[in-house]
C-alpha positions in Angstrom: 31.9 -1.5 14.4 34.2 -1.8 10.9 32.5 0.8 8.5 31.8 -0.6 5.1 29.8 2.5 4.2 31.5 5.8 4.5 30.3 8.2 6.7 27.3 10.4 6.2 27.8 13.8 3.9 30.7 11.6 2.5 30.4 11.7 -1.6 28.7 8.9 -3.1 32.2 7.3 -4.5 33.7 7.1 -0.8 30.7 5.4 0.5 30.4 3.0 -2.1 33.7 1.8 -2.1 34.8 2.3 1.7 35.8 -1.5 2.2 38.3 -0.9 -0.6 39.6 2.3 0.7 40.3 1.4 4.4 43.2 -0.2 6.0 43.6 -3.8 7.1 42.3 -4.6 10.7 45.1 -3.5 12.9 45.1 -5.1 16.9 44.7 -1.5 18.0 41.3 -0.6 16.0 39.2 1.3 18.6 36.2 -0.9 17.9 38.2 -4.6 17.4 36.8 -5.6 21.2 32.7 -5.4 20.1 33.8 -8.7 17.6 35.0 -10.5 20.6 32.2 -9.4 23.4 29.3 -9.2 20.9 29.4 -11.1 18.1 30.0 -14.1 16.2 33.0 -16.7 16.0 33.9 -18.6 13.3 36.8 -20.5 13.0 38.2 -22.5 10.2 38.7 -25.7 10.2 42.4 -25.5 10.0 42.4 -23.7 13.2 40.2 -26.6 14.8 42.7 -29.2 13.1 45.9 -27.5 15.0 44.4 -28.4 17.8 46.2 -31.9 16.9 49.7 -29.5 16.4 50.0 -28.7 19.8 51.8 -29.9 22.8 49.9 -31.3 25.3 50.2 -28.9 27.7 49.9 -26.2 24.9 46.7 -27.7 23.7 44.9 -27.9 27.1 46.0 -24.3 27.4 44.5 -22.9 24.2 41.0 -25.5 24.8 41.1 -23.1 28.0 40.8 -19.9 26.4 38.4 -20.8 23.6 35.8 -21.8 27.1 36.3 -17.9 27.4 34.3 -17.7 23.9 31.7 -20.1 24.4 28.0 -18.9 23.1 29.3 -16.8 20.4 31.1 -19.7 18.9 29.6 -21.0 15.4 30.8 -23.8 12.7 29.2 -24.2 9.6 28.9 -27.4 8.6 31.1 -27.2 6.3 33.9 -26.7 9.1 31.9 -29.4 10.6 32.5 -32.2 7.9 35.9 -31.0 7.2 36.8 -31.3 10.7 35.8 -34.7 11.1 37.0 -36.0 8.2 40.2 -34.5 8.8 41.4 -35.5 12.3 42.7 -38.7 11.7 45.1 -37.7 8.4 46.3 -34.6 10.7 47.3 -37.4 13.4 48.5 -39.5 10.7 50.6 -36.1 9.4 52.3 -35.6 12.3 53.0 -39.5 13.1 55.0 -39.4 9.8 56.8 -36.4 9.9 58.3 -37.8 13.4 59.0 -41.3 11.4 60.7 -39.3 8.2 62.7 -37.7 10.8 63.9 -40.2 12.2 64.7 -42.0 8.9 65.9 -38.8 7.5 68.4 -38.7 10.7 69.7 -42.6 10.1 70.5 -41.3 6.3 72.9 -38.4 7.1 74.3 -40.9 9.8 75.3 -43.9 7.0 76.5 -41.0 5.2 78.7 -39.7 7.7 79.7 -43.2 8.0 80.7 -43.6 4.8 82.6 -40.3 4.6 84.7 -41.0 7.2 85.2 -43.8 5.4 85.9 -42.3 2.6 88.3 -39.5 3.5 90.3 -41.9 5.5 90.8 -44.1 1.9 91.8 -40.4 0.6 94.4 -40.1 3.3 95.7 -43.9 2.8 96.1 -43.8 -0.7 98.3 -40.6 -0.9 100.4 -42.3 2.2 100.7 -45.5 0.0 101.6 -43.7 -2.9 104.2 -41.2 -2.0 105.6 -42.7 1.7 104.7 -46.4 1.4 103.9 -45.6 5.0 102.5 -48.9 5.7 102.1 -48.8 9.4 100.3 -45.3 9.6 98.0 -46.9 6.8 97.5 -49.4 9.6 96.9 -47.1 12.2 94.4 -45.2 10.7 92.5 -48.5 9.6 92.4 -49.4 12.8 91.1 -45.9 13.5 88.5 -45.9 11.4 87.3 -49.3 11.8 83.9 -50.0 11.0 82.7 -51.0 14.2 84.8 -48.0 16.2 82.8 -45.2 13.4 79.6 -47.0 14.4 80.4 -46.7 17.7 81.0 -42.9 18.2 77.9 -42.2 15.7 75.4 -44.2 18.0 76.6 -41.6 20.7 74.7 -39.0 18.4 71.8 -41.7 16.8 70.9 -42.6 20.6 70.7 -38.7 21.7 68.6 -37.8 18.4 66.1 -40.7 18.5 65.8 -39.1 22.8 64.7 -36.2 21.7 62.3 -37.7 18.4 60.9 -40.2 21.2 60.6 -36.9 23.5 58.4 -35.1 21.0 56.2 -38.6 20.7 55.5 -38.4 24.2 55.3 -34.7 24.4 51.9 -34.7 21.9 49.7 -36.9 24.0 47.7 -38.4 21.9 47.6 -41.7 19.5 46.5 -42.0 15.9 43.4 -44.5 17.6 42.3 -41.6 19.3 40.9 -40.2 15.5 37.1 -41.8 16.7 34.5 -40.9 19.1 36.1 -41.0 22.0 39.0 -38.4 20.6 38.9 -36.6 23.7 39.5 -33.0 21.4 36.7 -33.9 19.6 34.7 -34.2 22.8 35.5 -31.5 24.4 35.0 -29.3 21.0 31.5 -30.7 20.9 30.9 -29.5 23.9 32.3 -26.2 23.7 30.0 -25.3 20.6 27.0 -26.8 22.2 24.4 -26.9 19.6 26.1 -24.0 17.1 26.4 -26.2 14.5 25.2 -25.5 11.3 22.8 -27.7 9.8 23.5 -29.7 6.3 22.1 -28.1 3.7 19.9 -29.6 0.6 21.6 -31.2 -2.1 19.7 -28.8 -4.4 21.2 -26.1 -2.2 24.8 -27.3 -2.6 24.5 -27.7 -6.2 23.2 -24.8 -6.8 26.2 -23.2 -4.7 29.0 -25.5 -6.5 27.5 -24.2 -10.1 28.2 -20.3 -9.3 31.8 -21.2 -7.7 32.5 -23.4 -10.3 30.5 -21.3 -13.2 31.0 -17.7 -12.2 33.7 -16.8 -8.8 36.5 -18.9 -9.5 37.2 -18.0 -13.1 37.0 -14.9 -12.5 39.0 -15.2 -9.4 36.3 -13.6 -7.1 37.2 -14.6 -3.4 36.8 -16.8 -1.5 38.2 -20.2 -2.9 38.9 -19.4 -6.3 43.1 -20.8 -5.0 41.3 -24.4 -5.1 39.9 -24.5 -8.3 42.4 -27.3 -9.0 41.2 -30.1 -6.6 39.9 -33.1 -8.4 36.5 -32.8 -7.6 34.1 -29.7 -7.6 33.1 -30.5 -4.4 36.7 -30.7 -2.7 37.5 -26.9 -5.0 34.9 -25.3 -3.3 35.1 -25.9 0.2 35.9 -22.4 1.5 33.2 -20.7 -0.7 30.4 -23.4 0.8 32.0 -22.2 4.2 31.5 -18.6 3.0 27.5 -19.3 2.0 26.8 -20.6 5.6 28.6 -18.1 7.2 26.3 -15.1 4.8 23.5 -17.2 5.3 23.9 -17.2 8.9 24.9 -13.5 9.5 21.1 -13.0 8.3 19.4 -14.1 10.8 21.5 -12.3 13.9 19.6 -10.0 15.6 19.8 -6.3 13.2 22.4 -3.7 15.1 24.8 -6.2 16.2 25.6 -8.6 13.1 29.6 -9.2 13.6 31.2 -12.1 12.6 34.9 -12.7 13.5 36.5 -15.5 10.9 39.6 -16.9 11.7 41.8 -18.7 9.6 45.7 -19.8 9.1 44.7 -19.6 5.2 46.5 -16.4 4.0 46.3 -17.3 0.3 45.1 -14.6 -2.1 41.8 -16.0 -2.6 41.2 -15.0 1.1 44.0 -12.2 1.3 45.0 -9.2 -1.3 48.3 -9.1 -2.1 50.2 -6.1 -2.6 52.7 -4.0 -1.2 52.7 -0.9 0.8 50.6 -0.3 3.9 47.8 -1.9 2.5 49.6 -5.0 1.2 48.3 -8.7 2.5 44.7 -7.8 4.1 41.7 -10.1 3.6 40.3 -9.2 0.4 37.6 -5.6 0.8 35.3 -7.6 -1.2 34.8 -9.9 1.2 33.8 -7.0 4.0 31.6 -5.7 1.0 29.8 -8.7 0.0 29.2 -9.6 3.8 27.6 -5.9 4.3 25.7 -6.2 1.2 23.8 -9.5 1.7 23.4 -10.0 5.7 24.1 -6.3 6.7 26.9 -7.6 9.0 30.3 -6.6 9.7 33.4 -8.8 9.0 36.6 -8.9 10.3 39.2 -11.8 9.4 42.3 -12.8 11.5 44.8 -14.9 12.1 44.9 -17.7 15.4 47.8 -15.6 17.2 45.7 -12.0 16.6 42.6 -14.0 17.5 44.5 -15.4 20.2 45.9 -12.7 21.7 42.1 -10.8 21.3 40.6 -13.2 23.6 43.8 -12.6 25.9 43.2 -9.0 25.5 39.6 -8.8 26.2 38.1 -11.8 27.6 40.4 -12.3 30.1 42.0 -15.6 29.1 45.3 -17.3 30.3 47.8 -17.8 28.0 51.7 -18.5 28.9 54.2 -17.1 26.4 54.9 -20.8 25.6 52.0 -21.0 24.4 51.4 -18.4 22.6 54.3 -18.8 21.4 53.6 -22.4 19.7 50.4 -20.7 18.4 52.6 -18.7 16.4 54.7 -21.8 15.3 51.9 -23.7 14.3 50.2 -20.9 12.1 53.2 -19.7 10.7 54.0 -23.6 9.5 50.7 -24.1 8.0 50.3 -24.6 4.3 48.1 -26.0 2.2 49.2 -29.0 -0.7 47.5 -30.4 -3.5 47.9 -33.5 -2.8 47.7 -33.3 0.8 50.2 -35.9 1.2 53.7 -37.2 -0.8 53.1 -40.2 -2.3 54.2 -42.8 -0.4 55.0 -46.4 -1.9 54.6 -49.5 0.1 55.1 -53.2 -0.5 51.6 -53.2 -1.4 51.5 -50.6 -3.9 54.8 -50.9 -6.0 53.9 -53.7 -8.0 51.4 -50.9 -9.6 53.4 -48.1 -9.8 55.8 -47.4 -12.4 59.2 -45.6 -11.0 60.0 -41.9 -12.1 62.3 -42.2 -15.3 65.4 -42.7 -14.7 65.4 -43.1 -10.5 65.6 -46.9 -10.5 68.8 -46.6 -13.4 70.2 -43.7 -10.9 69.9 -46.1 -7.4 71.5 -48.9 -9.6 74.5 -46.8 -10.3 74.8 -45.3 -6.8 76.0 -48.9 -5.7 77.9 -50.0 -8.2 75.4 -52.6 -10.1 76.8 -54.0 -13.0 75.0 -57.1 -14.4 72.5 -57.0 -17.6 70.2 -59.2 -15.6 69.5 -56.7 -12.8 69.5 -54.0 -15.9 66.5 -56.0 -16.9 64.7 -56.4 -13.8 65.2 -52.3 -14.0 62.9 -52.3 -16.8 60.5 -54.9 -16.5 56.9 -54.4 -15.6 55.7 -57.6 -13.5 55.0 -57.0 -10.3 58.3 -58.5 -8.5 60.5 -56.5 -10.6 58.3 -53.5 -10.1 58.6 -54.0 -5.9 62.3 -54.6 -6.6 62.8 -51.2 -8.5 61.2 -49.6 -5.8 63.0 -51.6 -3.2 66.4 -50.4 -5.0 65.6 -46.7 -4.8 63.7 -46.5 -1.8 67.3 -48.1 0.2 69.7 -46.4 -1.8 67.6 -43.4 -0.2 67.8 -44.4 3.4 71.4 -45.4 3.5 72.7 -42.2 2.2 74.3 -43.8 -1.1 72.9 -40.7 -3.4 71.2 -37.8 -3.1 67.2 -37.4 -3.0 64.7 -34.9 -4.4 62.5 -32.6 -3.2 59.6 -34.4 -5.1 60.9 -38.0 -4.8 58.1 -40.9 -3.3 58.9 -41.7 0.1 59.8 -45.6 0.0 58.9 -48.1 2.7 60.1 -51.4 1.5 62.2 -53.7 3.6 63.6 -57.2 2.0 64.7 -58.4 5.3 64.4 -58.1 9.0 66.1 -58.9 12.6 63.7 -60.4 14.7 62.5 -63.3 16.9 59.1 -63.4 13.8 58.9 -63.5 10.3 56.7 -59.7 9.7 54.6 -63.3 7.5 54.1 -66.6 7.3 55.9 -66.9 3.7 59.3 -64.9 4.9 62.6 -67.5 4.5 64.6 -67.4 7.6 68.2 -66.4 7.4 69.5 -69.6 7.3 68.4 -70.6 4.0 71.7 -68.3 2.6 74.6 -70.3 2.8 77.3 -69.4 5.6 79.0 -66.3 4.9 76.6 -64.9 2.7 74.3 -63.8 5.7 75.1 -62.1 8.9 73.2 -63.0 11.7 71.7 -65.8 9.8 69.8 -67.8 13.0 67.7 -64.2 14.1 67.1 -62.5 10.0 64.2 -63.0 8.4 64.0 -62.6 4.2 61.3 -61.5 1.9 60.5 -64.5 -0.5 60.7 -62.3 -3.6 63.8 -61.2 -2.5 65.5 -64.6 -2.5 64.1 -65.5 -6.0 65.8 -62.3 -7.2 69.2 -63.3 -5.7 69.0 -66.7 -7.5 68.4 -65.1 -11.0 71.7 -62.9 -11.0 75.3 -63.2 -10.8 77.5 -63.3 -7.3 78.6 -59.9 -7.8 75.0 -58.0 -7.6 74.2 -60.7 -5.4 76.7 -59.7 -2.9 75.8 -56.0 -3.4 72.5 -56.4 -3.1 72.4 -58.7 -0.3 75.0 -56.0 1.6 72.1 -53.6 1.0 69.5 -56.0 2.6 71.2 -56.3 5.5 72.5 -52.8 6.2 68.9 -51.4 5.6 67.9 -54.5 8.7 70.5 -53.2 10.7 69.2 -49.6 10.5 65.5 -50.1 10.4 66.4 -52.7 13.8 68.4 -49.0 15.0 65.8 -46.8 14.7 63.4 -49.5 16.5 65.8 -49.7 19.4 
């Protein structure tokens, strides 16, 4: 057992404060294996969550050895509601990390595109102006023909969308799988049986938020007090509701063998100190203190790969290296944003959302607009200019004509498509552009707004946007392929 009280004859200063004067838990702590044989387990929700991280064959692996730990498993509710609630934006996570890739991977490909483009104009122009070598200018346009660049990059586009589409496959599961019959949910439920902790009374809750929100977190007493931020109370104090359950529950174990293992992929320092030397990032003494004090229990706090390899160690569980090894992956990659996710604007959310200054004025110079009327539409308000602006940045983005931020808006907006459909009823087919104007007129389809913006400018943004229509069709109909 962890000693939060020093040993007897010890002076009254190294007992009281024996949580703060002893080590981290290390794997090799002679009494580490009485946390997994005897007592409690509670694990976070973000370890429950991974769950939706893993590989198939990873994940059906590391349900395995969590069978080796069922009865001593225990969620608070807490974990409970967090865990539910969270499933499907997990899925949703991972579903649109794979899409950014891919877009991500068509971006540096139109800019490769273009570079080749462009250094073979570099190379022309000093041929033109010092040799008036007109037939090796010849040669190398017929080199770098368009067609012949977008042939050798599809060698690359075809083998990176493989491997994207390999990952797809490789998770096993679909974003409809977020409901009752999400077969990890099932088998989680299950594997806990009836541990679950029941909800407690409102007056219980609020009692709890006012002391987090009161007391701990300005005066940075862990657990939680890193959430403080979140937009609601309720949301801010998640882990210190967790940690309430969990004291509450570690008083009523049976007195002589109160342990409770916690484990966590949060390592931020309202659950760890932080610090240097041999002491530096272990889960805050107070917390070990606080645990002893209230429910006379022991605590020890770990990560999934030392939990992991704990139930490998002494319960006998199977784990590959692979495995284990994507346990580490997953933990190690695990970080907590407020907000949870970018912002991401859609068709039907940029009429109501007002650009970043300057990023619409910046995508307008990146392709060589030049009329007052579209500088207009840059600053108007109504809603058509607003899905325009939007529109300008978010395909200036995905073609690779300028460079993107860290915090930029991810921008799904598409003015026209290749298909046999119109994505609605109200889409104008290609064909209403006269000939020459559109390619692959008799199989595009164009959104309306987009056509009443074409008609309100002059031919030469018209022809600049409408070659940014189409490429962005032609890419978004690649990365479909």
């Amino acid at each position: 057992m962890i000693e939060t009280e020093g040993k007897m004859g010890d002076p009254v200063l190294l007992q009281r404060f024996a949580a703060w004067l002893q080590p981290g838990p290390l794997d090799e702590d002679a009494e580490r294996s009485s946390f997994f044989n005897d007592g409690i387990i509670v694990l976070d929700t973000n370890v429950l969550l991974s769950l939706y991280e893993y590989t198939e064959t990873s994940r059906k692996e590391v349900l395995s050895a969590l069978e080796h730990t069922a009865g001593r498993l225990w969620m608070p509710y807490q974990v409970g509601l967090e865990f539910v609630r969270g499933r499907r934006s997990t899925l949703e996570s991972r579903k649109r990390a794979l899409s950014d890739a891919a877009s991500e991977v068509n971006k540096k490909l139109m800019a490769a595109r273009k570079a080749i483009v462009d250094a073979k104009n570099v190379v022309c122009a000093q041929l033109d102006k010092y040799a008036r070598a007109q037939q090796e200018i010849a040669g190398l346009d017929a080199l770098v023909a368009g067609s012949d660049v977008d042939a050798h990059l599809d060698v690359y586009r075809h083998e990176f969308k493989r491997h994207l589409d390999m990952l797809k496959a490789d998770h096993g599961l679909a974003l409809s799988s977020a409901d009752a019959e999400d077969p990890i949910l099932v088998h989680i439920a299950k594997l806990y049986g009836d541990g679950i902790g029941q909800q407690p009374e409102d007056s219980v809750v609020r009692g709890r938020l006012e002391e987090a929100t009161a007391f701990r977190f300005p005066n940075k007493i862990p657990p939680g007090f890193s959430d403080s931020g979140k937009d609601t109370p309720l949301k801010s104090a998640g882990d210190f509701l967790l940690w309430e359950e969990l004291v509450e529950h570690a008083r009523k174990l049976p007195a002589g063998s109160r342990r409770v293992l916690f484990v966590s992929n949060d390592k931020k320092e309202d659950w760890y100190e932080q610090g240097s030397g041999p002491s530096s990032s272990r889960p805050w003494p107070s917390l070990v203190d606080e645990l002893r004090r209230r429910a006379q229990a022991d605590l020890r706090v770990e990560t999934p790969p030392h939990f992991f390899g704990g139930v490998r160690e002494f319960l006998d569980a199977e784990l590959a290296a692979d495995t284990y090894a994507e346990i580490e992956r997953v933990s190690e990659s695990f970080e907590e944003k407020v907000p949870d996710t970018p912002l991401l604007v859609t068709e039907e959310t940029a009429a109501h959302l007002e650009p970043p200054d300057g990023l619409a004025l910046d995508a307008f110079n990146s392709v060589g607009l030049v009329s007052s009327t579209v500088r207009v539409a840059l600053e108007s308000a109504s809603p058509s200019r607003r899905l325009f602006q939007w529109w300008l940045i978010g395909v200036t983005a995905q073609l690779g004509r300028r460079s993107v931020g860290e915090t930029e808006p991810s921008v799904v907006i598409a003015t026209a498509t290749r298909s046999s459909e119109p994505p609605s009823q109200n889409w104008v087919p290609g064909t209403a552009l006269p000939p020459g104007e559109w390619l692959h007129r008799n199989s595009s389809w164009i959104a309306p707004w987009f056509m009443d913006l074409l008609d309100s400018i002059p031919q030469a943004d018209r022809a600049v946007l409408r070659r940014l229509a189409a490429q962005q069709a032609e890419s978004n109909r690649r990365s479909r392929s």
